[in-house]
N, C-alpha and C positions, 0 to 999 in steps of 0.2 A: 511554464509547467511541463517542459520535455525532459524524457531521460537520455542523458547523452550515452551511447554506446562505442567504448573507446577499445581499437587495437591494441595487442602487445605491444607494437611499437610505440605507441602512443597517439596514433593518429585517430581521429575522429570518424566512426565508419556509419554511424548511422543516429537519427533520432529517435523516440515511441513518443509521439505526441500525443495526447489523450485528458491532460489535465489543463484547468485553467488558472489555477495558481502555481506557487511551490513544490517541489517534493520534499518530501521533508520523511519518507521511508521506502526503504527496497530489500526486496526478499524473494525467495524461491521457493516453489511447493509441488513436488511432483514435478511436472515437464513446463510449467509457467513460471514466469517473472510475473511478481506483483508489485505496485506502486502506491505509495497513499499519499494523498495531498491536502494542502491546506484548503481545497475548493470542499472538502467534507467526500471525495472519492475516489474510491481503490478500482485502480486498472487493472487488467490482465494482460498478458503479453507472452506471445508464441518466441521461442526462439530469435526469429528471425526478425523479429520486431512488429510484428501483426497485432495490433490491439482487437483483444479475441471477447471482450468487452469490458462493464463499468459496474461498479454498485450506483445505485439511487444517491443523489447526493445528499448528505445532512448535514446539519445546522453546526453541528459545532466538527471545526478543522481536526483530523490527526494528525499525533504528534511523532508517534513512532510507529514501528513495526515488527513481529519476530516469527520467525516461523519455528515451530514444535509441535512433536508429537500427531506429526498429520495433520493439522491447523495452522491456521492462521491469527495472529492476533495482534488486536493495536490499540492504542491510547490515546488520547483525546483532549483537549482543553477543557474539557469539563471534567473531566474525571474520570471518564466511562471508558473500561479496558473491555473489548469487543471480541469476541471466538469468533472464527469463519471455517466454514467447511470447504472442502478441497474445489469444488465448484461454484464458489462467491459465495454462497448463502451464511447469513450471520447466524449464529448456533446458539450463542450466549451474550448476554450483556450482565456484565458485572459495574454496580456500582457501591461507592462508599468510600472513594478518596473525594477529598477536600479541595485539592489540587488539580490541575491538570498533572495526567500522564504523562513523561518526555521520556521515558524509557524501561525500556521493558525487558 
């Protein structure tokens, strides 16, 4: 569950280790990297690769991830597309797909 961080060149310059599964989304909000995984939680991450922290983990994995409009948002194997506010906090939970979420 690392994000690889790759040079121009292509070389490998660093990890943000933080998750215990997959990543399975990456996104940017303001001056952070965010990550979301299949372990059910979204990272933060400084520039420089500093994991600045984590959400609570939950039950069901996300599938994707999108940054807009000054939020954050992702989707889920359940179906649940999630709002987050620019300092981790969930703002909104929308549900009424059938489906999982895989893209947003």
């Amino acid at each position: 569950g690392a994000v690889c961080v790759w040079g121009l060149s292509g070389a490998l310059v660093g990890q943000c280790k933080g998750h215990s599964k997959g990543v399975t989304g990456l996104a940017t909000l303001q001056d952070r990297m965010w990550s979301a995984s299949l372990d059910g939680t979204i990272c933060f991450w400084s520039a420089d690769g500093e994991c600045l922290g984590r959400t609570k983990s939950l039950v069901n994995p996300f599938r994707c991830m999108l940054a807009a409009n000054e939020r954050m948002w992702t989707g889920s194997d359940r179906g649940v597309v999630r709002i987050w506010g620019g300092a981790g906090e969930m703002t909104v939970k929308c549900r009424g797909h059938t489906q999982g979420v895989a893209c947003l």
